[in-house]
N, CA, C and O atoms as a GROMACS GRO file, in nm:
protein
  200
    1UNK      N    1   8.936   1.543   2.795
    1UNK     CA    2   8.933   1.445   2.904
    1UNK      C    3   8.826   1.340   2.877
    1UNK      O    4   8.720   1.378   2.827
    2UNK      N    5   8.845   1.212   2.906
    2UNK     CA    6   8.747   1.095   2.856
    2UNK      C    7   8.646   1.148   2.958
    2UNK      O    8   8.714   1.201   3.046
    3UNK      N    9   8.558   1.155   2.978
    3UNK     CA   10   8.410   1.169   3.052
    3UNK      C   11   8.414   1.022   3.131
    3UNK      O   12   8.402   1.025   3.254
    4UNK      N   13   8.428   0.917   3.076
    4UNK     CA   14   8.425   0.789   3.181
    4UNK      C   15   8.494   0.788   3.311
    4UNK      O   16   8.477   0.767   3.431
    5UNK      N   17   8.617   0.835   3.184
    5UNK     CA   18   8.766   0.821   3.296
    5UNK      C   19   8.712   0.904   3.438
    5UNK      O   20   8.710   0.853   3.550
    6UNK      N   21   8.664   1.053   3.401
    6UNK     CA   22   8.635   1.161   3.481
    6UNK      C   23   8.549   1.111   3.580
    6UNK      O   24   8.584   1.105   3.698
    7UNK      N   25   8.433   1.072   3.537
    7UNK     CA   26   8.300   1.018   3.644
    7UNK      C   27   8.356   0.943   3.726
    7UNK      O   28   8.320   0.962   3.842
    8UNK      N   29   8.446   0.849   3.706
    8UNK     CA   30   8.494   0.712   3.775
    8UNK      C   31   8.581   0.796   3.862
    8UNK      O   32   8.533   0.830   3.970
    9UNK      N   33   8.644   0.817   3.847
    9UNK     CA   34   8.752   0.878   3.952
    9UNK      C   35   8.683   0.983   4.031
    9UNK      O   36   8.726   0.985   4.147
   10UNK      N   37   8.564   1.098   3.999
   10UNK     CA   38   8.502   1.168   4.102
   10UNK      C   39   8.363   1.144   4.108
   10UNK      O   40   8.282   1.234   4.084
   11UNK      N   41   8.325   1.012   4.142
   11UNK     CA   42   8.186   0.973   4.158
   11UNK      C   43   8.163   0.859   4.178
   11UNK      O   44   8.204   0.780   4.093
   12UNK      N   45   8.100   0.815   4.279
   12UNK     CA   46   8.135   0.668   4.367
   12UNK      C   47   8.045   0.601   4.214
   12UNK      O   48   7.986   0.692   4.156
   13UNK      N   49   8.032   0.496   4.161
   13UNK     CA   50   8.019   0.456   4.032
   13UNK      C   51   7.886   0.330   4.090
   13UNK      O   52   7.938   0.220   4.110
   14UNK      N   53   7.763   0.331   4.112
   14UNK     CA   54   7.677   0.246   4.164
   14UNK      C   55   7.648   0.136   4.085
   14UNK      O   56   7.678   0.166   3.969
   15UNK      N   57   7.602   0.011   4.091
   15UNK     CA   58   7.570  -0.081   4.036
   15UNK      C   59   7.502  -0.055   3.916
   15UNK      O   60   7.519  -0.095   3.801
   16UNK      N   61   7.402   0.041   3.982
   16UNK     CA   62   7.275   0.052   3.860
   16UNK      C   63   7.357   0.146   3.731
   16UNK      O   64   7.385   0.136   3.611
   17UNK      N   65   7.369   0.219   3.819
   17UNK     CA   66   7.461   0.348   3.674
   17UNK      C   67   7.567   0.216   3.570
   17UNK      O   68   7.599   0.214   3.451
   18UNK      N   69   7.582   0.167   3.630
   18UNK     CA   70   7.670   0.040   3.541
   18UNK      C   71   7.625   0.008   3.487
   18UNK      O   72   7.681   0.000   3.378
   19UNK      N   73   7.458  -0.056   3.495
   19UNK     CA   74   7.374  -0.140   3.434
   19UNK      C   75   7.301  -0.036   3.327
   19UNK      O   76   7.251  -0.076   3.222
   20UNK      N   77   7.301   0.097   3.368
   20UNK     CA   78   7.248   0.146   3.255
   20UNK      C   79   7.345   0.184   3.195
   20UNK      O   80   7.289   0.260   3.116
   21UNK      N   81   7.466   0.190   3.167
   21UNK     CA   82   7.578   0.223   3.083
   21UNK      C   83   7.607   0.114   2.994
   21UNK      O   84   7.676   0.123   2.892
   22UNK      N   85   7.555   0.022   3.034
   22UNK     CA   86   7.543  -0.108   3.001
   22UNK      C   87   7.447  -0.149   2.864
   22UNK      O   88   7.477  -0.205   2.758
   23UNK      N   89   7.325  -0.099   2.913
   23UNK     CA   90   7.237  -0.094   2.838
   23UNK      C   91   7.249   0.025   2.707
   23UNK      O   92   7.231   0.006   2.587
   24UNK      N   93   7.277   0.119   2.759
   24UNK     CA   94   7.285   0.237   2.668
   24UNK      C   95   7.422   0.206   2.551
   24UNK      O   96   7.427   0.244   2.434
   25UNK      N   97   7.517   0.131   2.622
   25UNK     CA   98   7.593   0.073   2.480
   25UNK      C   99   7.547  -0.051   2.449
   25UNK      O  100   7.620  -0.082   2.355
   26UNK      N  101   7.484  -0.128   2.465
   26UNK     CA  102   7.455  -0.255   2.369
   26UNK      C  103   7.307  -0.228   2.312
   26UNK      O  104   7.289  -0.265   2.196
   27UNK      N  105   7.215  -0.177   2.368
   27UNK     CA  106   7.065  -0.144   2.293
   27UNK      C  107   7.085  -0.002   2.228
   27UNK      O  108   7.059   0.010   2.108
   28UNK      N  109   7.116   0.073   2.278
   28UNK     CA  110   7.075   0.235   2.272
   28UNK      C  111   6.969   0.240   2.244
   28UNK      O  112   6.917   0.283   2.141
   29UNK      N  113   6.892   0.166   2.397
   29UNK     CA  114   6.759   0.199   2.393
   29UNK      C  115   6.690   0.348   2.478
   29UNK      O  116   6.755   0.408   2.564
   30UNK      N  117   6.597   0.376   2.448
   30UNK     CA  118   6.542   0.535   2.458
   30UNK      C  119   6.557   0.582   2.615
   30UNK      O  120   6.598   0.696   2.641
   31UNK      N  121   6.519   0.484   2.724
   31UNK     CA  122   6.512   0.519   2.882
   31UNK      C  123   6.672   0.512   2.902
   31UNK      O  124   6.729   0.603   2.962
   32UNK      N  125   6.720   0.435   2.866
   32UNK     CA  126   6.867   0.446   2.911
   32UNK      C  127   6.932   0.593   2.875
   32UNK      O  128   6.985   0.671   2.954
   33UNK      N  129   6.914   0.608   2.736
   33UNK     CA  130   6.977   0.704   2.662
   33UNK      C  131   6.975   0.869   2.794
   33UNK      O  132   7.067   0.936   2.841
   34UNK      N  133   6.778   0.879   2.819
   34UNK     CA  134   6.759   0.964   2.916
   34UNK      C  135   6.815   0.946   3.020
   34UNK      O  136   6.826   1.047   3.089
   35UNK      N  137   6.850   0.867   3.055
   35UNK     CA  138   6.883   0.831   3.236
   35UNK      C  139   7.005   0.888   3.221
   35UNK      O  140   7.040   0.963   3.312
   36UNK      N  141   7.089   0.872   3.118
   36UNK     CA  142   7.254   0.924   3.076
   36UNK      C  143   7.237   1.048   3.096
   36UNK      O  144   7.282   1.110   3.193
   37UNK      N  145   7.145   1.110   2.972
   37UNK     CA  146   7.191   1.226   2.941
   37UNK      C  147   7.132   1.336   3.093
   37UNK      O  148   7.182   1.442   3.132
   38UNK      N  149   7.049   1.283   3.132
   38UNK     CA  150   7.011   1.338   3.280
   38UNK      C  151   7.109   1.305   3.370
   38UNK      O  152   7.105   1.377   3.470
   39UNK      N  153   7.200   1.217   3.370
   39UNK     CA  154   7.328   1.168   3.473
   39UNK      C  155   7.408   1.286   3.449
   39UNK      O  156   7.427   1.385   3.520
   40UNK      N  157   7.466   1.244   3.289
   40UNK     CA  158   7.526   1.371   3.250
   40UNK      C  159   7.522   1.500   3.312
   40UNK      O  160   7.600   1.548   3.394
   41UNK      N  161   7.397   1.556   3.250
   41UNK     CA  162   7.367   1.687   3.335
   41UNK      C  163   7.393   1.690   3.480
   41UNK      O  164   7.442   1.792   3.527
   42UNK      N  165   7.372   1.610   3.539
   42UNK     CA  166   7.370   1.632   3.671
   42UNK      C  167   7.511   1.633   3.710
   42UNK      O  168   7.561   1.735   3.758
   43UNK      N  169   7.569   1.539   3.695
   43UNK     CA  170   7.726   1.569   3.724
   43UNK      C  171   7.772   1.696   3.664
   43UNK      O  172   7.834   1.757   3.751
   44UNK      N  173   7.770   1.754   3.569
   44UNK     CA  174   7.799   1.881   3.502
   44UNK      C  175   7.778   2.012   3.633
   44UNK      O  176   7.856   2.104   3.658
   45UNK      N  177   7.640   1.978   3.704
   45UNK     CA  178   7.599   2.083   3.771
   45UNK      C  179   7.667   2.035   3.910
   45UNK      O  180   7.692   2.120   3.996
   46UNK      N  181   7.688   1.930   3.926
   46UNK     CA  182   7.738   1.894   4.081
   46UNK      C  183   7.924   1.975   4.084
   46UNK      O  184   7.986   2.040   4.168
   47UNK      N  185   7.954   1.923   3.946
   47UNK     CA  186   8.152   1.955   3.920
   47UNK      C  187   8.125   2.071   3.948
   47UNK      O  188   8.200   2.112   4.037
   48UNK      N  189   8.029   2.171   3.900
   48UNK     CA  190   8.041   2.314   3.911
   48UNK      C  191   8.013   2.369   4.017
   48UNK      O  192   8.032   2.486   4.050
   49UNK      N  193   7.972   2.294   4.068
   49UNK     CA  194   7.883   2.378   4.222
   49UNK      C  195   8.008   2.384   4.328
   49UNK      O  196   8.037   2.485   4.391
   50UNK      N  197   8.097   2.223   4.339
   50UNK     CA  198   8.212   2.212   4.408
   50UNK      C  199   8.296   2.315   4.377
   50UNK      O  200   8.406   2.323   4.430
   0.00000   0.00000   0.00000
C-alpha cells in the first residue's frame, strides 16, 4: 500500500505536514527527515491502537 495514499485518506493532512513533506523531498534536510520519521511512527501507533 503507498503510505501517502494511506495517510491522506486516514488523516486530516495539515498545512504544515505538507510543508514538511515538502521539504523532506526537495532538501532532505536533517529536521524534516525527523519530523517524518516521528510522523511516521506515530501514525503506525495511532492505526494500531484504532
Amino acid at each position: 500500500m503507498d503510505q501517502a495514499m494511506f495517510l491522506t485518506k486516514h488523516y486530516a493532512v495539515p498545512v504544515a505536514w505538507r510543508r514538511i513533506t515538502t521539504d523532506y523531498h526537495n532538501r532532505l534536510n536533517k529536521p524534516a527527515q525527523q519530523l517524518y520519521k516521528e510522523f511516521v511512527e506515530w501514525t503506525k501507533e495511532e492505526y494500531l491502537r484504532a
